[in-house]
SELUM-783979 format. One record per residue: z, y, x of N, C-alpha, C, O in turn; residue number from 1. Coordinates in steps of 0.05 Angstrom, whole numbers, always signed. Example, Ala and Ser with C-alpha at 12.3 -4.5 7.8 and 13.67 -1.06 7.14 Angstrom:
REM residues 2
    n.c3    n.c2    n.c1   ca.c3   ca.c2   ca.c1    c.c3    c.c2    c.c1    o.c3    o.c2    o.c1  num
    +156    -114    +264    +156     -90    +246    +156     -66    +264    +169     -66    +285    1
    +142     -45    +257    +143     -21    +273    +157      +1    +258    +161     +23    +268    2
//
This chain:
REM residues 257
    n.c3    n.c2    n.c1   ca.c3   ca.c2   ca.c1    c.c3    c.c2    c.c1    o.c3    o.c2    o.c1  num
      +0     -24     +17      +0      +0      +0      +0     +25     +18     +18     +30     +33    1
     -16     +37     +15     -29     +66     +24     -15     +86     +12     -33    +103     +11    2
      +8     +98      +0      +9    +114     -22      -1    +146      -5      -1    +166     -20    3
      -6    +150     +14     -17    +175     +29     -43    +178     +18     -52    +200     +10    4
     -56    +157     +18     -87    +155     +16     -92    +151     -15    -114    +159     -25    5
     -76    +141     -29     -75    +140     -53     -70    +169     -74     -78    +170     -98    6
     -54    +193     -56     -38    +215     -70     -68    +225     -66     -80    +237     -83    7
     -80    +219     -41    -105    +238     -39    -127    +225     -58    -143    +244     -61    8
    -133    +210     -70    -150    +201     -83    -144    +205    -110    -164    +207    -124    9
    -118    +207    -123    -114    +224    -150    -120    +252    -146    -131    +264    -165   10
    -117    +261    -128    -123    +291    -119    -148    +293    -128    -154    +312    -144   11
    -166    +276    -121    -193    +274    -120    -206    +266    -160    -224    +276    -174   12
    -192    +252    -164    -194    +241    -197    -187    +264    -212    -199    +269    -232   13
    -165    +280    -203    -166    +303    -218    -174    +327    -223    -171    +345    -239   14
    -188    +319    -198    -220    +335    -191    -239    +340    -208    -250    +360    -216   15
    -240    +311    -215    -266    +304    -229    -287    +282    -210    -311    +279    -216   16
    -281    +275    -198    -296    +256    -171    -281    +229    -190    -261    +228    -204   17
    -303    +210    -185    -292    +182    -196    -296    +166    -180    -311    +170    -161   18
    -286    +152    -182    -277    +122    -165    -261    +103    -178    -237    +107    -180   19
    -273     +81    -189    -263     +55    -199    -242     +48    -196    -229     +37    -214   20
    -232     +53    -168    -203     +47    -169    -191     +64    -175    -170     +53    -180   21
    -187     +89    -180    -170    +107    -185    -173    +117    -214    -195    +128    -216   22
    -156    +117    -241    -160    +118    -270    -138    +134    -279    -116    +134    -269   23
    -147    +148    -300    -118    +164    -311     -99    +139    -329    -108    +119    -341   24
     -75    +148    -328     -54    +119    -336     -50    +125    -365     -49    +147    -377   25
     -49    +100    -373     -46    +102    -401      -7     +97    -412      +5     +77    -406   26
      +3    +118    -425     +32    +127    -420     +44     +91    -436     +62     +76    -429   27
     +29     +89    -455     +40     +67    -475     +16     +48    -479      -7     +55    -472   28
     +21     +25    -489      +0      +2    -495     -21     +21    -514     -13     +42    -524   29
     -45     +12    -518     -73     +18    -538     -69      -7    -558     -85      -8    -577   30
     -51     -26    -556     -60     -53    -571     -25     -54    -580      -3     -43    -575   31
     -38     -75    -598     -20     -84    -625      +0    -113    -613      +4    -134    -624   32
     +10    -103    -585     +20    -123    -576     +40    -145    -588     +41    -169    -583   33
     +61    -125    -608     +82    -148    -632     +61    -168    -641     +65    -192    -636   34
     +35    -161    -657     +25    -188    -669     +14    -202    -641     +13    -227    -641   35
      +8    -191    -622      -3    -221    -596     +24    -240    -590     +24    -264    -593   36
     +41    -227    -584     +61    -242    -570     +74    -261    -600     +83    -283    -596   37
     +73    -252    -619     +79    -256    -642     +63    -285    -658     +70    -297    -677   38
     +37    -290    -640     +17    -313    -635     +20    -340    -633     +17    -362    -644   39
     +29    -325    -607     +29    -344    -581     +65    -355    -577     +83    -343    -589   40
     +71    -375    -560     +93    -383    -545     +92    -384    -525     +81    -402    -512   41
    +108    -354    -512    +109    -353    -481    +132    -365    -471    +135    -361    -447   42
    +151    -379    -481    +179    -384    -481    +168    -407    -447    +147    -421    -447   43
    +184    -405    -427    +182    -419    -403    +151    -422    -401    +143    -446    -400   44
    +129    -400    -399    +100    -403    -396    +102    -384    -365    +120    -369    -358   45
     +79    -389    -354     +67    -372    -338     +45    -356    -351     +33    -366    -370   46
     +37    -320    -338     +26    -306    -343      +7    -298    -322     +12    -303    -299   47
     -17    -285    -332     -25    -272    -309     -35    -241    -332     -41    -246    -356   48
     -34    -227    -327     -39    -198    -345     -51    -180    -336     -56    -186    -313   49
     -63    -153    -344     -70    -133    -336     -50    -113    -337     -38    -106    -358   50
     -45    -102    -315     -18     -81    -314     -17     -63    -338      +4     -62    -350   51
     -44     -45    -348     -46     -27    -365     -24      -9    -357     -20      -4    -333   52
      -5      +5    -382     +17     +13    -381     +37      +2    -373     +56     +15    -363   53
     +35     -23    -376     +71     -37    -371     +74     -56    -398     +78     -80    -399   54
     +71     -41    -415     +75     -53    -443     +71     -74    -443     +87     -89    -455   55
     +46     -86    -430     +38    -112    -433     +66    -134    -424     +83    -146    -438   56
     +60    -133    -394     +83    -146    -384    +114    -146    -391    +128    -165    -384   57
    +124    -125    -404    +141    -122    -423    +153    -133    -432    +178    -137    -432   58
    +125    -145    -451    +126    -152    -480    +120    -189    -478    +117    -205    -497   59
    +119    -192    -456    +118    -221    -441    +144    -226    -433    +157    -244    -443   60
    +154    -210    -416    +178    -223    -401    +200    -220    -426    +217    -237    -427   61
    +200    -198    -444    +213    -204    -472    +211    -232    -491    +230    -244    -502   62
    +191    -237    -491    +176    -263    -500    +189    -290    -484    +194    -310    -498   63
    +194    -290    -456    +214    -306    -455    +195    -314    -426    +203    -335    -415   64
    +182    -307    -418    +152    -317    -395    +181    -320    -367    +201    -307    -361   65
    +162    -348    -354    +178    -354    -326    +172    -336    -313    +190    -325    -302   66
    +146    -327    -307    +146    -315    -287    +115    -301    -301    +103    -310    -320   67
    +106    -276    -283     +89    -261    -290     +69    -256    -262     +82    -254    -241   68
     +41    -253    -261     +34    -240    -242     +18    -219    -253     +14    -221    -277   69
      +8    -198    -242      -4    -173    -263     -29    -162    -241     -28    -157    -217   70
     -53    -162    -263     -75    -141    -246     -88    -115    -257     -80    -105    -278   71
    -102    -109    -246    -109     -85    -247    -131     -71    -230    -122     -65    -208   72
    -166     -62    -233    -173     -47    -213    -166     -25    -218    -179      -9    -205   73
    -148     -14    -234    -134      +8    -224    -115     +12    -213     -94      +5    -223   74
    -116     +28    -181     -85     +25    -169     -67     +48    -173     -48     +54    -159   75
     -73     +57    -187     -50     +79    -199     -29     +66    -216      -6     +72    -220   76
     -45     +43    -226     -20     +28    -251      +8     +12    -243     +28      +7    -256   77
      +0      +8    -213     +25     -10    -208     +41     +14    -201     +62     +11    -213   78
     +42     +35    -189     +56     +65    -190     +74     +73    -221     +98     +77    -223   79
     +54     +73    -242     +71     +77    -264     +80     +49    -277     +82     +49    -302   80
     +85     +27    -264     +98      +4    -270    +123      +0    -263    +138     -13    -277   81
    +130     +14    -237    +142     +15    -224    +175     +38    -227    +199     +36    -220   82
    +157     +62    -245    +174     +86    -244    +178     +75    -284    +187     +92    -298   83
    +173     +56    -293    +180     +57    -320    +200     +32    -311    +221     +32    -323   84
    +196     +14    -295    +214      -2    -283    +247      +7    -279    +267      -2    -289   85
    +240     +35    -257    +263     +51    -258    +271     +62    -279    +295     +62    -283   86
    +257     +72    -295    +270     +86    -322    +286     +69    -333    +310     +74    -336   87
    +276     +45    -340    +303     +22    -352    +324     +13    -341    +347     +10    -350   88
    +314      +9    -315    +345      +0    -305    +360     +30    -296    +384     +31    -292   89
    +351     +41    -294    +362     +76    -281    +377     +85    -309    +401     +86    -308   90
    +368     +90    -325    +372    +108    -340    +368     +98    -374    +368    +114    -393   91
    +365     +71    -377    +359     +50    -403    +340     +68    -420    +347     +70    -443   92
    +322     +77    -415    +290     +90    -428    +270     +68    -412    +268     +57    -389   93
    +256     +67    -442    +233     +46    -440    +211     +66    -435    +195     +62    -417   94
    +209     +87    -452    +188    +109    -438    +200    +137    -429    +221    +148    -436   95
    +184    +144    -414    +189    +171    -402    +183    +186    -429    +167    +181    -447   96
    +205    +210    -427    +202    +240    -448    +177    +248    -449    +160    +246    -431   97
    +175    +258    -472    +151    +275    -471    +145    +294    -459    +123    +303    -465   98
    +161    +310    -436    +160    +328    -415    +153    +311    -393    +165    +315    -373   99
    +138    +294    -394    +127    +268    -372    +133    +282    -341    +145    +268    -324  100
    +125    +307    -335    +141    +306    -308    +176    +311    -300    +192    +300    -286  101
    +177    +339    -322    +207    +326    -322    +223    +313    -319    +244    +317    -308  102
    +213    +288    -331    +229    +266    -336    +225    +246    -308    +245    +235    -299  103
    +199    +243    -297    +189    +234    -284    +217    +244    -248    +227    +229    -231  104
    +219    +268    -249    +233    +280    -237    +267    +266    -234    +280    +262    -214  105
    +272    +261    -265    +302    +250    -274    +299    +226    -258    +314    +222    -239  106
    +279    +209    -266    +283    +187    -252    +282    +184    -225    +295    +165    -217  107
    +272    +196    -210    +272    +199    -189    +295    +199    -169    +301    +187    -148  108
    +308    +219    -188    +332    +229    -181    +359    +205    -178    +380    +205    -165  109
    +347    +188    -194    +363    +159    -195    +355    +134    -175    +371    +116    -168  110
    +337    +134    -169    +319    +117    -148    +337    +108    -126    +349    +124    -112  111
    +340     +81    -122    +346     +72     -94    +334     +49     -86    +343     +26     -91  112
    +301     +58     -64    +288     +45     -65    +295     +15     -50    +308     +18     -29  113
    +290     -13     -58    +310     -34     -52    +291     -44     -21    +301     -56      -2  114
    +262     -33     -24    +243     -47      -4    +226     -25      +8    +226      -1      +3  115
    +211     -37     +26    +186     -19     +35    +160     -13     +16    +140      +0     +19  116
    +167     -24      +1    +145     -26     -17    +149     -10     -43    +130      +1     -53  117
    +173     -10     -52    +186      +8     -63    +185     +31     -60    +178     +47     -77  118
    +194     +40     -25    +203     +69     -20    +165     +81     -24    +162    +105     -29  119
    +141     +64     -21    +122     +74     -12    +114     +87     -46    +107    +110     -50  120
    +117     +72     -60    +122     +75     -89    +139    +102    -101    +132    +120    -116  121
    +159     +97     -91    +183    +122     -92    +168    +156     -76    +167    +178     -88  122
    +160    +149     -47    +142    +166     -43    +119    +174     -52    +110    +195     -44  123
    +108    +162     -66     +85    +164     -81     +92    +190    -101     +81    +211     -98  124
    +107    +186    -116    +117    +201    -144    +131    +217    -135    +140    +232    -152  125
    +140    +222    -104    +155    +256    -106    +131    +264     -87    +135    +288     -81  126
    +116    +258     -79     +95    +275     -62     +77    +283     -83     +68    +306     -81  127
     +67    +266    -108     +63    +278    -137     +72    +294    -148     +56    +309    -161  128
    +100    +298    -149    +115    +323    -170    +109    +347    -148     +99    +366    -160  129
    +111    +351    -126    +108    +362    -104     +90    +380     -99     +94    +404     -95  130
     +66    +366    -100     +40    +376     -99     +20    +368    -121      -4    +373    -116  131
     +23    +362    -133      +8    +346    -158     +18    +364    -182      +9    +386    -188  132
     +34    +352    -193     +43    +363    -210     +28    +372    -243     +28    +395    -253  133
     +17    +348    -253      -2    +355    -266      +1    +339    -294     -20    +325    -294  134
     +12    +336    -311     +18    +309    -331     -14    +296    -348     -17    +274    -359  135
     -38    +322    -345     -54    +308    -347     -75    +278    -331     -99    +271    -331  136
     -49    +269    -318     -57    +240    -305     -55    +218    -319     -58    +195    -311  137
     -48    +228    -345     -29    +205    -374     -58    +206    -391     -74    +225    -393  138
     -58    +182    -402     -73    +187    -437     -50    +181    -450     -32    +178    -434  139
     -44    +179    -469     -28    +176    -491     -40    +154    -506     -61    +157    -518  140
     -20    +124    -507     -30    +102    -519     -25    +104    -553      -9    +120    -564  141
     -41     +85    -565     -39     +86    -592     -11     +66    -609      -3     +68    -632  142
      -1     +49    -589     +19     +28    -599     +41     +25    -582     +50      +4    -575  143
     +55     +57    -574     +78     +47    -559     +97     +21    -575     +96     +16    -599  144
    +113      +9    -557    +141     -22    -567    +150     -15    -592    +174     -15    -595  145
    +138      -9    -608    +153      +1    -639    +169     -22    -654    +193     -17    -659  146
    +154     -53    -664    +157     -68    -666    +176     -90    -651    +186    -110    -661  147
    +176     -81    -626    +192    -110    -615    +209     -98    -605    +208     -78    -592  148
    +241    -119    -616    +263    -119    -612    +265    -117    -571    +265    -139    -560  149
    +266     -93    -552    +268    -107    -528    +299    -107    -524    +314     -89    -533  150
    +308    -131    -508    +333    -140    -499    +334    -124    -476    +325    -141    -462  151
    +338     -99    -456    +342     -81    -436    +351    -108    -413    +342    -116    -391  152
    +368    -113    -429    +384    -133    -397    +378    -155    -398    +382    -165    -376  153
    +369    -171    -414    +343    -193    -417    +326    -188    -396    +325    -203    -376  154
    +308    -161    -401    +285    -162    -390    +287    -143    -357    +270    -146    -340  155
    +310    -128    -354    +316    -129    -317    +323    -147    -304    +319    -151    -280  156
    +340    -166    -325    +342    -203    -305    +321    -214    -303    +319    -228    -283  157
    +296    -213    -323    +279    -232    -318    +263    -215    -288    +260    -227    -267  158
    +255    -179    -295    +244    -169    -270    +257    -174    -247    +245    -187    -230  159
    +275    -167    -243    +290    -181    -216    +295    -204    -213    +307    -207    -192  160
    +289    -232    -230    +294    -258    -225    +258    -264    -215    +249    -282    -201  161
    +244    -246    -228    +215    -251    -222    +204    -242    -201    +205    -218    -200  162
    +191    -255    -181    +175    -251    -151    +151    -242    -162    +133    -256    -153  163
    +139    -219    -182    +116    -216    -189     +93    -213    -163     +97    -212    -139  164
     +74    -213    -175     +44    -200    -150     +33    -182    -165     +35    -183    -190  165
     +25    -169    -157      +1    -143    -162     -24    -149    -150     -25    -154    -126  166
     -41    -149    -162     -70    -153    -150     -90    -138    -163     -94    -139    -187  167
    -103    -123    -147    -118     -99    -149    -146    -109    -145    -156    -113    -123  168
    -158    -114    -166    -185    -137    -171    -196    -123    -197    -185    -107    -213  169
    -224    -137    -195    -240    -147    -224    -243    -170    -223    -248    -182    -202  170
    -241    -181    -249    -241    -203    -256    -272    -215    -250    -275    -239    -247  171
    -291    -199    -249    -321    -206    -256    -323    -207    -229    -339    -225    -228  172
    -318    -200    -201    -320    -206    -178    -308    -228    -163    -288    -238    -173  173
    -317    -237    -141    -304    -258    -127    -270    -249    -123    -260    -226    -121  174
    -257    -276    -122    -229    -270    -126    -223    -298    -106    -235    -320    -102  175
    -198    -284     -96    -185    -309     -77    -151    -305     -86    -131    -295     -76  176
    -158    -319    -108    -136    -325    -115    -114    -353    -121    -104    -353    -144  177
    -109    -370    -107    -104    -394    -111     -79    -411    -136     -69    -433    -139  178
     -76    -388    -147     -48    -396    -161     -70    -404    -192     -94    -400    -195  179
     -45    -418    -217     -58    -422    -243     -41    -410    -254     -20    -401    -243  180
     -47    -407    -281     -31    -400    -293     -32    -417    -332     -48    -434    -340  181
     -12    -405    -347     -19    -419    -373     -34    -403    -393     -50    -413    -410  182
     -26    -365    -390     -38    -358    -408     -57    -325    -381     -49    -315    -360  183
     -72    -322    -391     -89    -291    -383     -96    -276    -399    -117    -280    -411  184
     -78    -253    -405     -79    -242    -424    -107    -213    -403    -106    -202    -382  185
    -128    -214    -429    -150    -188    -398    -148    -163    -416    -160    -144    -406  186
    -135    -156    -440    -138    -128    -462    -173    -132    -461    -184    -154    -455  187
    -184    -110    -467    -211    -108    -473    -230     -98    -453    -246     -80    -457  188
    -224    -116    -420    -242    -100    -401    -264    -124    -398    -276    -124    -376  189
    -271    -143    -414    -300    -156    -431    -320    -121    -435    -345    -119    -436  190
    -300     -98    -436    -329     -82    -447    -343     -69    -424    -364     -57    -424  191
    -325     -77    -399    -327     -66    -377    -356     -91    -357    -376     -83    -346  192
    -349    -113    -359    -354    -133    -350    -383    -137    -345    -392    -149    -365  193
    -406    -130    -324    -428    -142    -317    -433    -169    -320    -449    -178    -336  194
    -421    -180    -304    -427    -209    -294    -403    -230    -308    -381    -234    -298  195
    -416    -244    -337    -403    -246    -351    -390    -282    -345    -368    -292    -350  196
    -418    -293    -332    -411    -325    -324    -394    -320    -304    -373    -333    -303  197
    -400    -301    -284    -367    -309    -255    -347    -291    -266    -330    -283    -249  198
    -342    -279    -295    -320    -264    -309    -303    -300    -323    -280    -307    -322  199
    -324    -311    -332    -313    -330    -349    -313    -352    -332    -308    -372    -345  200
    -319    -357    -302    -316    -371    -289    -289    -371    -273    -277    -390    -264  201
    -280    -345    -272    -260    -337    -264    -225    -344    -266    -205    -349    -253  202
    -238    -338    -303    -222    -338    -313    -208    -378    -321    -185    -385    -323  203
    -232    -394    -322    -229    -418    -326    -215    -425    -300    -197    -441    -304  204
    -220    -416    -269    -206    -427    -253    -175    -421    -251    -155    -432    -241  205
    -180    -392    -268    -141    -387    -260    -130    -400    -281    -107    -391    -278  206
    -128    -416    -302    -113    -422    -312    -113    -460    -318    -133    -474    -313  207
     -93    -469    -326     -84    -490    -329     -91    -507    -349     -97    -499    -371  208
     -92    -530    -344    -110    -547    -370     -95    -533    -396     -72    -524    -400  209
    -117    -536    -410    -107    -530    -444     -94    -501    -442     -77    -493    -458  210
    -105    -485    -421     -99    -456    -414    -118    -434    -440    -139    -439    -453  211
     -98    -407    -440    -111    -390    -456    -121    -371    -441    -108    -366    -421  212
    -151    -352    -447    -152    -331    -452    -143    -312    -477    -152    -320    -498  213
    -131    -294    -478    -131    -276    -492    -134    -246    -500    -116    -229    -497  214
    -150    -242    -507    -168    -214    -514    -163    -191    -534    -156    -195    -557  215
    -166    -172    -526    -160    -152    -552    -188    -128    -555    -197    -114    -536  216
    -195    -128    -575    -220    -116    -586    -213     -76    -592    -217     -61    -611  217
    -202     -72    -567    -198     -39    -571    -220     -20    -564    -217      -9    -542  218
    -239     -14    -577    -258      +3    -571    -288     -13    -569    -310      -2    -567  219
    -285     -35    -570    -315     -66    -567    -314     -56    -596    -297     -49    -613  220
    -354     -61    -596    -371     -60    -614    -383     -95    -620    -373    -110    -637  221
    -401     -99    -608    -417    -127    -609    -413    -133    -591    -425    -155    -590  222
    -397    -128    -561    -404    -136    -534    -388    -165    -536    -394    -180    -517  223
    -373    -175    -552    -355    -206    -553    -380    -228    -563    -387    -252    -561  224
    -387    -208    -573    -411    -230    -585    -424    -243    -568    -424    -268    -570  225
    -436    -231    -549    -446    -244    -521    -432    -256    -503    -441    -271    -486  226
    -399    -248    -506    -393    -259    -488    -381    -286    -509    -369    -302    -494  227
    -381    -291    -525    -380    -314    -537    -403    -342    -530    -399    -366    -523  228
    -430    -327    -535    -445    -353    -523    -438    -359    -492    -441    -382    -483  229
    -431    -340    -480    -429    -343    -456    -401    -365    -442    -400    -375    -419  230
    -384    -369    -464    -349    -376    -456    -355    -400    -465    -350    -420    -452  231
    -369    -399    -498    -364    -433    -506    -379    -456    -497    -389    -474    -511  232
    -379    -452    -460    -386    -475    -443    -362    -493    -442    -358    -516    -448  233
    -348    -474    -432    -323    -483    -418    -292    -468    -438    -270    -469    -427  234
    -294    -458    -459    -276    -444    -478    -283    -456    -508    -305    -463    -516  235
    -254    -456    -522    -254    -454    -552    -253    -427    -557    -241    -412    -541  236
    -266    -415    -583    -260    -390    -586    -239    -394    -614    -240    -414    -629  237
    -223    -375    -618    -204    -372    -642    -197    -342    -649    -181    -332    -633  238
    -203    -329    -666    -196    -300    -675    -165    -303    -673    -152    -324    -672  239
    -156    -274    -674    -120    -271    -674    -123    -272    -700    -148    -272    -698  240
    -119    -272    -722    -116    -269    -750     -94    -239    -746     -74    -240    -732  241
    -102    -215    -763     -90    -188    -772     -82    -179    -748     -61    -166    -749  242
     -93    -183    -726     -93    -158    -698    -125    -148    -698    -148    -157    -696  243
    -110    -124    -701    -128     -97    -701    -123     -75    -690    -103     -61    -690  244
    -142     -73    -680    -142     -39    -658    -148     -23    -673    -151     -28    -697  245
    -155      +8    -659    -155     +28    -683    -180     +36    -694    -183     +53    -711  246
    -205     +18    -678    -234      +7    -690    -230      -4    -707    -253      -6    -717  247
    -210     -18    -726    -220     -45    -731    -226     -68    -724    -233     -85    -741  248
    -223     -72    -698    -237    -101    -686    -215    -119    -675    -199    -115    -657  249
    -218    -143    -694    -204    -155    -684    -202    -173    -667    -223    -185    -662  250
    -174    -182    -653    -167    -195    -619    -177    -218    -633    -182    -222    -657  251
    -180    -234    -607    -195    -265    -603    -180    -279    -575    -172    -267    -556  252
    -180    -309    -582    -179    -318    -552    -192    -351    -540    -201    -369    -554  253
    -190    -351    -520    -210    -373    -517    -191    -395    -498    -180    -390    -476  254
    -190    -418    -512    -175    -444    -497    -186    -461    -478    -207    -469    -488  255
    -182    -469    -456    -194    -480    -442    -195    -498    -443    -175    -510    -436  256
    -221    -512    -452    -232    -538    -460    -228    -559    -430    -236    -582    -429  257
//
């Protein structure tokens, strides 16, 4: 972790300069996460997730998940994973105030970074308030935890009982990743996805016999459609029944045949 090279590259995003890896963060989940988890049985499962906001992983290790690993080609997200991390155990807030740097500041102020990896993290977000200083780095999600009961001290035993990974990938590219897992939850970056056979090739290798994908239709038009002929080589497909984004479209997921 770079966070020097990283502060300079939001610098740059908030420019207006783009770069794939670098994305504005989304403050709360976009998806209807109570009915996914609400699905499925994560109770003693393995995960692999997309960082998003946090919410996701959340709403897993709430769910009861052994262990979690989380990705993202955005590397800004493990940064605000990290400082919503601290908000709960710091200060028992699941989100930051709506004065997002303010608050962002409070927490700070509570921080005792445990690792190197941490402090680089920790440095990250005061060389931000610092010189940055900008709260338009947030979108504002459509489904903050409204629905699910979270247990606070549940879910800092499971983060600190959990050795997570972060991995800063696309799924549709080569990946060296050797671990399995039981469930992959990807949100809706199918709309993102070129190369749909080494997307769904990918995904068949990370997970475990009778393994799930699971998908959420936030902002997809027809693009599932294709990737449907494309999965039921090696996938069952199954709709979520009443998950819906704020299109209309509803989540799906695919079992590994």
């Amino acid at each position: 972790m770079d966070y020097v090279n990283d502060i300079e590259k939001t610098r740059e995003l908030l420019s207006g300069k783009r770069n794939i890896n670098y994305s504005k963060i989304y403050s709360s989940s976009n998806e209807e996460l109570d009915l996914i988890v609400s699905r499925f049985d994560f109770s003693g499962r393995s995960v692999l997730s997309v960082i998003g906001s946090g919410d996701q992983a959340f709403s897993f290790y709430n769910a009861g998940v052994t262990h979690i690993d989380l990705f993202d080609i955005n590397k800004l997200t493990i940064y605000y994973f990290y400082l919503r991390i601290w908000a709960i155990k710091y200060l028992n807030l699941l989100y930051l105030d709506d004065k997002i740097l303010s608050s962002i500041k409070t927490v700070l102020e509570h921080v005792k970074p445990s690792s190197d990896y941490e402090m680089n993290i920790y440095n990250f977000w005061c060389e931000y308030i610092k010189s940055i200083n900008d709260e338009s780095i947030f979108y504002n999600g459509f489904y903050p935890l409204c629905n699910i009961k979270i247990d606070f001290d549940k879910l800092m035993y499971s983060i600190n009982r959990d050795n997570f990974e972060f991995y800063n990938i696309d799924l549709s590219s080569c990946l060296d990743i050797n671990k399995k897992y039981d469930f992959v939850f990807v949100s809706n970056i199918v709309d993102y996805v070129d190369n749909l056979e080494l997307y769904r090739d990918n995904l068949y290798n990370l997970l475990n016999d009778n393994g799930v994908v699971i998908c959420s239709n936030v902002g997809t038009y027809d693009c599932h459609n294709a990737q449907r002929v494309v999965f039921e080589k090696k996938f069952r497909y199954e709709p979520i029944v009443n998950l819906f984004g704020p299109f209309g479209n509803p989540g799906y997921y695919y079992k590994k045949l």
